[in-house]
C-alpha positions as a Python dict, from the first residue, in 0.01 Angstrom:
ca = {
    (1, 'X'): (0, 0, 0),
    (2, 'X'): (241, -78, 256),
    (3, 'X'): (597, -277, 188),
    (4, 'X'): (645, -300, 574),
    (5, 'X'): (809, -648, 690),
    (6, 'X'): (561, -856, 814),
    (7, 'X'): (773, -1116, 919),
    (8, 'X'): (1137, -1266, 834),
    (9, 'X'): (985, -1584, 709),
    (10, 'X'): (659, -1724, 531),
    (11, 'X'): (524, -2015, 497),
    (12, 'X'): (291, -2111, 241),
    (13, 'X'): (79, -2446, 128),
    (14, 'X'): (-122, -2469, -226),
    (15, 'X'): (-299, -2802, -324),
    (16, 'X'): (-245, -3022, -642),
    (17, 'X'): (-572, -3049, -836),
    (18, 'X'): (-769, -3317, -1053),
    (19, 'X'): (-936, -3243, -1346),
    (20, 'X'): (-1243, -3418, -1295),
    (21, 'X'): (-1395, -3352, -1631),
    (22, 'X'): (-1158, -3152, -1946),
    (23, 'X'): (-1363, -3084, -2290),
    (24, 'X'): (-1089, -2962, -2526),
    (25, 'X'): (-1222, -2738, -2826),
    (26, 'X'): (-1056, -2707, -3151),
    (27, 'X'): (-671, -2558, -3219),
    (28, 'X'): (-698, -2173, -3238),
    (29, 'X'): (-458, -1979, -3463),
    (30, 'X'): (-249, -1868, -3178),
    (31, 'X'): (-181, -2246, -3093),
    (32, 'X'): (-394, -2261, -2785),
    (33, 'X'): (-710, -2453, -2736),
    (34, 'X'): (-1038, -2343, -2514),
    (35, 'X'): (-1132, -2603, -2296),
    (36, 'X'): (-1409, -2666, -2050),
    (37, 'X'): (-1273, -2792, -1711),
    (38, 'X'): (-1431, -2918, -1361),
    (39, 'X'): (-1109, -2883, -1118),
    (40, 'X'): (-1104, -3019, -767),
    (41, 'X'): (-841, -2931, -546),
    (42, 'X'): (-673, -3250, -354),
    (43, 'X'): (-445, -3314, -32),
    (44, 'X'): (-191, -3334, -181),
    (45, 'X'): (25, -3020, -132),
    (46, 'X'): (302, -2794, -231),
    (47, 'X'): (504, -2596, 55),
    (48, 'X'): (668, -2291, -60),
    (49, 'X'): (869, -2088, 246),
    (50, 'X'): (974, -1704, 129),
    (51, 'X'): (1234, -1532, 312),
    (52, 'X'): (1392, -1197, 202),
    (53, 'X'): (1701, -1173, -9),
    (54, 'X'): (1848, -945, -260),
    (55, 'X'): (1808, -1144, -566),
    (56, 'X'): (1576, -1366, -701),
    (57, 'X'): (1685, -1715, -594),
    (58, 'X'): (1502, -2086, -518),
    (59, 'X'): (1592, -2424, -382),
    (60, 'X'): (1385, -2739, -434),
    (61, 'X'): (1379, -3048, -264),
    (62, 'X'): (1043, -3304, -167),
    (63, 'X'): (906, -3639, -151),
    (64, 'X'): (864, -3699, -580),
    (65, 'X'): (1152, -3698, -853),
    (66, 'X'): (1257, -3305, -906),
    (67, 'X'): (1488, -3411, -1163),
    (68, 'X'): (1427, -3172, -1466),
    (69, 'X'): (1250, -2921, -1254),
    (70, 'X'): (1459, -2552, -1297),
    (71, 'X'): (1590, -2360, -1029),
    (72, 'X'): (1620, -2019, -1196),
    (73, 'X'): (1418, -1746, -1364),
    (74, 'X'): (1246, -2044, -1570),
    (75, 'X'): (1112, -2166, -1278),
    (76, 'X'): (738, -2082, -1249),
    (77, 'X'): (713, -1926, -854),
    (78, 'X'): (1048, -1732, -916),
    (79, 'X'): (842, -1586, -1196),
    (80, 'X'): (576, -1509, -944),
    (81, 'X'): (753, -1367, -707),
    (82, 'X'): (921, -1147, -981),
    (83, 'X'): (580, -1034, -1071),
    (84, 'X'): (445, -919, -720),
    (85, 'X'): (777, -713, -699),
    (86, 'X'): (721, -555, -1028),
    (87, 'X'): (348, -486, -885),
    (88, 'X'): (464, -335, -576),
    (89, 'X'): (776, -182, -647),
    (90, 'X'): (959, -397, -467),
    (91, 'X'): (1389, -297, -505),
    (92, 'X'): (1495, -621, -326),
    (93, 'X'): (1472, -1008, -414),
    (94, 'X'): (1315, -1290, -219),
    (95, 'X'): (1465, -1693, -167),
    (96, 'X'): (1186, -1972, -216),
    (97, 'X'): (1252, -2254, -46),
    (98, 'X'): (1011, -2538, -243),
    (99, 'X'): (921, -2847, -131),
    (100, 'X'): (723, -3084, -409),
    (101, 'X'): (478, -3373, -300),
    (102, 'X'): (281, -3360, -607),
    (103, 'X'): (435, -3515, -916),
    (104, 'X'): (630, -3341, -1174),
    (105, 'X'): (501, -3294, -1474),
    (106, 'X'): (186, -3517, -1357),
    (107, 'X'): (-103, -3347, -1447),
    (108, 'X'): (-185, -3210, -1123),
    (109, 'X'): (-73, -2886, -1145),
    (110, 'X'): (227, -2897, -889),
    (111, 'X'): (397, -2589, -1071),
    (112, 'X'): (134, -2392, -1087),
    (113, 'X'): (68, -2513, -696),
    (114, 'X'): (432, -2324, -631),
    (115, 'X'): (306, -2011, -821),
    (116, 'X'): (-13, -1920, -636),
    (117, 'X'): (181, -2010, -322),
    (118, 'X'): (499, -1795, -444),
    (119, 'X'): (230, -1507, -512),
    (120, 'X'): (106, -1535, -160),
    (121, 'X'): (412, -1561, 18),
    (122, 'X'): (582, -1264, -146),
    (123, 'X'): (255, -1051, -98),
    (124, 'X'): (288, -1140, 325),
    (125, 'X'): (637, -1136, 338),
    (126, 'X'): (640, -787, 174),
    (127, 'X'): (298, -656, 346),
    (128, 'X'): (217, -609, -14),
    (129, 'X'): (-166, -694, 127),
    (130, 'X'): (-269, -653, -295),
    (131, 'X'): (-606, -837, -233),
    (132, 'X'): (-758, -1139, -384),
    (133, 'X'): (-849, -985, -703),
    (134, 'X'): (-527, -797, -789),
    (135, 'X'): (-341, -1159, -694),
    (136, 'X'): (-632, -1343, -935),
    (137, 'X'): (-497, -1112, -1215),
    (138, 'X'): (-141, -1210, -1155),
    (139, 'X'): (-180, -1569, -1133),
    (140, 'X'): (-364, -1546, -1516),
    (141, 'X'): (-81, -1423, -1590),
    (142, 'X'): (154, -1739, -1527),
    (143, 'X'): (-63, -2034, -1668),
    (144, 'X'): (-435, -2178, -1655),
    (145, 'X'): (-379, -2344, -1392),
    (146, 'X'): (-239, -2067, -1166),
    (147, 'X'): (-541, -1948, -1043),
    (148, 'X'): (-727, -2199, -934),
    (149, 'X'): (-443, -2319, -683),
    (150, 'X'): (-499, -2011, -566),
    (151, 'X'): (-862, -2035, -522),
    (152, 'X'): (-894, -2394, -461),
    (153, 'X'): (-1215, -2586, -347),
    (154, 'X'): (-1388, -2694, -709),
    (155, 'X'): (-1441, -2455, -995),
    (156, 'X'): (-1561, -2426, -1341),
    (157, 'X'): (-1271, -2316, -1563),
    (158, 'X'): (-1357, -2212, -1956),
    (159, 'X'): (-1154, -1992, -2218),
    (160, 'X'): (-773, -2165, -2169),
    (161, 'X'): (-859, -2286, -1790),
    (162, 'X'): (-840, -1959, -1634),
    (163, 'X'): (-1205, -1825, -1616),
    (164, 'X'): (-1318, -1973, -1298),
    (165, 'X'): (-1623, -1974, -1137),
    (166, 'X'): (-1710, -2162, -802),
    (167, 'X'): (-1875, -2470, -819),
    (168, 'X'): (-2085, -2632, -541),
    (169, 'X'): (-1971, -2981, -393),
    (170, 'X'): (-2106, -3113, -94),
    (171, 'X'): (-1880, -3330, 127),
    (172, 'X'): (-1592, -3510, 17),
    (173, 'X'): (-1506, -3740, -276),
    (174, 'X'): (-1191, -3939, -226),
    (175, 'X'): (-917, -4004, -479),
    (176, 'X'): (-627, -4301, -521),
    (177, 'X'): (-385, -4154, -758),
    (178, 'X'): (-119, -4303, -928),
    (179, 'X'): (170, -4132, -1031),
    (180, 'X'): (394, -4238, -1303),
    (181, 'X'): (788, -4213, -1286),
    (182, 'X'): (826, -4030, -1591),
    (183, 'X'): (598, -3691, -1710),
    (184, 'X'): (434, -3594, -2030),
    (185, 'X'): (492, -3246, -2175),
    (186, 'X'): (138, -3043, -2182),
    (187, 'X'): (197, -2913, -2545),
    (188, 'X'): (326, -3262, -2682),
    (189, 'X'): (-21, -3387, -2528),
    (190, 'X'): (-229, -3100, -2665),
    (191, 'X'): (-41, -3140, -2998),
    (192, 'X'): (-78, -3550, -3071),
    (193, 'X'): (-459, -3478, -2972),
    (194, 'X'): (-476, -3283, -3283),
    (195, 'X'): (-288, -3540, -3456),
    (196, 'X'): (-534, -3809, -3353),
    (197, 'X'): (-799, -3578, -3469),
    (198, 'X'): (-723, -3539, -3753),
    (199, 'X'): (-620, -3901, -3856),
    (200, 'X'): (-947, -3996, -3753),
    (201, 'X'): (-1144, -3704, -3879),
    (202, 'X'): (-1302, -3607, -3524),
    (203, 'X'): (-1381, -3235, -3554),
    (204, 'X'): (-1517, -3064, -3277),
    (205, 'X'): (-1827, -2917, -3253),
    (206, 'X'): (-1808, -2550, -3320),
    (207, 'X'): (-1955, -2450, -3048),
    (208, 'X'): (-1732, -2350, -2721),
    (209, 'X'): (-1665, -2643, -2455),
    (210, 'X'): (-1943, -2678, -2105),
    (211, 'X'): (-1868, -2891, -1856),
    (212, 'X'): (-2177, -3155, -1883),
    (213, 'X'): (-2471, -3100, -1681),
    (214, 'X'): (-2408, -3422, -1453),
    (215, 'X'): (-2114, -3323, -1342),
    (216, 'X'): (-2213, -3040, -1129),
    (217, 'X'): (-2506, -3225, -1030),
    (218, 'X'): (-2296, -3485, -883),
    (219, 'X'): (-2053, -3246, -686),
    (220, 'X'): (-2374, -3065, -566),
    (221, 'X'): (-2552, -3386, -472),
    (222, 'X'): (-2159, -3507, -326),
    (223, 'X'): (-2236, -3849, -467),
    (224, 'X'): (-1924, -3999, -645),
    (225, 'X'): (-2176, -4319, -813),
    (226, 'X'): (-2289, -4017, -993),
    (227, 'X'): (-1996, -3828, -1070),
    (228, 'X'): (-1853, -4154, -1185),
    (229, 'X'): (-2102, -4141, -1487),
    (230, 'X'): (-1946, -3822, -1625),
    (231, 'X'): (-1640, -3753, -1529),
    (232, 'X'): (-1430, -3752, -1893),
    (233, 'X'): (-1118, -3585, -2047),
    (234, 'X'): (-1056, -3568, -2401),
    (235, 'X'): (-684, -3526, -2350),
    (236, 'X'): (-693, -3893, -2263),
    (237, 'X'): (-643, -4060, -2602),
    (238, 'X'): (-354, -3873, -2600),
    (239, 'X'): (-193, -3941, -2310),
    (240, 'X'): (-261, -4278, -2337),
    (241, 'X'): (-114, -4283, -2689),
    (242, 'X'): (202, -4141, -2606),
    (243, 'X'): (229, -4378, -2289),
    (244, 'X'): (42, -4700, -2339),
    (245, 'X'): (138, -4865, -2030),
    (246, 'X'): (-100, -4655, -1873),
    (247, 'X'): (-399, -4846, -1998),
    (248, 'X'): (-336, -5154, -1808),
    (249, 'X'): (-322, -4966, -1457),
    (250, 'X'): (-658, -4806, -1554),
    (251, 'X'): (-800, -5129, -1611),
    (252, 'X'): (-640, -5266, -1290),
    (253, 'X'): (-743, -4934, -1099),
    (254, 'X'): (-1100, -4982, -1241),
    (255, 'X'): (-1147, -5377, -1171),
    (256, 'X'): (-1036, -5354, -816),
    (257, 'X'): (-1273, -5162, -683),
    (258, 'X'): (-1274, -4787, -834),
    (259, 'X'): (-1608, -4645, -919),
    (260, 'X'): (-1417, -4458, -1257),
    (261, 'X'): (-1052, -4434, -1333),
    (262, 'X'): (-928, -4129, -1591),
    (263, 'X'): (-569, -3968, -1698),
    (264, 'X'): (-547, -3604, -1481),
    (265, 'X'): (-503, -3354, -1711),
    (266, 'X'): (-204, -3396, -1949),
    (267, 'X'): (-96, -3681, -1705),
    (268, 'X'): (48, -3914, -1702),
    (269, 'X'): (-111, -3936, -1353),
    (270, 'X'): (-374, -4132, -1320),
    (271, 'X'): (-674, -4079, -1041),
    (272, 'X'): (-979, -4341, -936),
    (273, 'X'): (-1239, -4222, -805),
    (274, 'X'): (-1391, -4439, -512),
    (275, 'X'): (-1694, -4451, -316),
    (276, 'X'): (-1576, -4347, 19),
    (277, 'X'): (-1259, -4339, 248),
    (278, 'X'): (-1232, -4694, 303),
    (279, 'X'): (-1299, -4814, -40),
    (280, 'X'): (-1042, -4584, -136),
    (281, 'X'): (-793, -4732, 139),
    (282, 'X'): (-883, -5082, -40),
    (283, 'X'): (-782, -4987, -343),
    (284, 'X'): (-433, -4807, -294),
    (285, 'X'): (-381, -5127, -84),
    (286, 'X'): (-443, -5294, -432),
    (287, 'X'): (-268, -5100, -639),
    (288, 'X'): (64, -5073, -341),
    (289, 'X'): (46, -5475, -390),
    (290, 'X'): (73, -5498, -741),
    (291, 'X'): (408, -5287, -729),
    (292, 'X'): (211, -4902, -790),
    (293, 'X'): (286, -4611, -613),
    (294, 'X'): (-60, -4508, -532),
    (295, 'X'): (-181, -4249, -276),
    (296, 'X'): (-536, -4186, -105),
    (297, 'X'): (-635, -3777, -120),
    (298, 'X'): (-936, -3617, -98),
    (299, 'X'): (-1116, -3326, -226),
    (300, 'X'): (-1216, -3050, -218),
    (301, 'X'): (-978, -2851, -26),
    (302, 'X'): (-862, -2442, 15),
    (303, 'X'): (-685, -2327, -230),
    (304, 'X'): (-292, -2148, -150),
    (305, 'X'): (-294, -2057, 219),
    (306, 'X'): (-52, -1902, 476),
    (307, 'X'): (29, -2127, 766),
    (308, 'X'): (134, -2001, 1079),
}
């Protein structure tokens, strides 16, 4: 493969995503949990630019609170880029130039957003040209969520997150999200589930974790009244143990107008569903009034792309 400089400077955009339904199995003895996940990449995007350098550096700067977010090897697109160099042989560095819109430790994936984006850029700026599959196999290696910001659209994730396969949704469902100022740690969420598990005796079932049924016939259908029904994430006790503020927005969120409000992800984001754009613009009107940060997206969208 060629390292041939394509160009001085790339620009790439990956989308946030929503878990629209998240069945968590049982602890395994590594730590980790399998889970059964419908994702749906939304418009609301990270922008990662990659120019050449001869270390591994990054900036970040953007429209939500990067407080807390690193700016060295910890950060998850340096790690990325670090990777697609090792790949390629690459002897020289690159400088990312991030810049967040979806929230920080939110539940929407923004870090793993930057990754898939990261692996992208470096693989144009460096004419790497390593293929979707070969950048697939990277991503897995960075987090769950890794390669479906890469893929984008809506997808079936099972094992941790990462096995994807396509899923089928016609049209567009819209989304008001609301983010909170402060994030929740994924493994502190995953962890207090188990707690509340096991205070309460809830075992799981035994037998691995399926998206239900409804679900995909809703997205294939594209009618949200439906997808309302199923959509469900058992990390939401959790969450909403941890941060029980967040209850009252749901109910708000869900009594003014949205056809099903849920915690995305780990959240503490939280994203209502509504029936169409302008029932969606209704609602973040709503939830703006009553002193929310709230934001209309839509789904589904591509998944980490080069812009011109």
């Amino acid at each position: 493969m060629s390292e041939a400089v394509v160009t001085d400077r790339v620009h790439v955009r990956a989308p946030g995503k929503l878990n629209l339904f998240f069945e968590v199995g049982g602890v395994q003895d590594d730590g980790y949990h399998d889970v059964a996940s419908a994702y749906q990449a939304v418009s609301l995007y990270e922008s990662v630019w990659a120019s050449h350098a001869d270390d591994f550096t990054v900036t970040i700067s953007g429209s939500v609170d990067i407080e807390g977010v690193p700016a060295d090897d910890r950060n998850l697109a340096v790690r990325a880029a670090r990777l697609v160099a090792q790949r390629i042989g690459h002897s020289g560095g690159v400088h990312l130039d991030i810049v967040k819109s979806v929230p920080v430790a939110g539940g929407m994936g923004g870090g793993s957003a930057d990754a898939a984006a990261a692996l992208v850029a470096c693989d144009a700026l460096w004419g790497a040209e390593l293929g979707s599959s070969e950048l697939h196999k990277l991503a897995s290696r960075l987090g769950a969520d890794v390669p479906f910001a890469l893929m984008g659209g809506t997808a079936i994730g099972t094992g941790r997150g990462d096995q994807l396969s396509p899923a089928l949704a016609k049209g567009r469902f819209d989304w008001v999200v609301v983010p909170s100022a402060e994030g929740l740690s994924t493994p502190e969420v995953y962890a207090h589930l188990d707690v509340l598990r096991a205070q309460h005796d809830i075992g799981t079932t035994g037998s691995a974790p399926a998206v239900e049924p409804g679900v995909l016939h809703a997205l294939r259908a594209g009618d949200p009244v439906a997808l309302a029904e199923h959509i469900r994430n058992d990390l939401q006790a959790a969450a909403l143990s941890l941060r029980p503020g967040l209850r009252s927005t749901l109910e708000l969120g869900e009594r003014s107008g949205a056809l099903a409000g849920l915690v995305s992800g780990s959240g503490p984001t939280l994203a209502f569903l509504a029936g169409d754009p302008e029932s969606a613009l209704e609602l973040q009107v709503t939830l703006s009034a009553a002193g929310l940060e709230a934001l209309h997206v839509h789904g589904p969208v591509a998944g980490a792309r080069v812009l011109s």
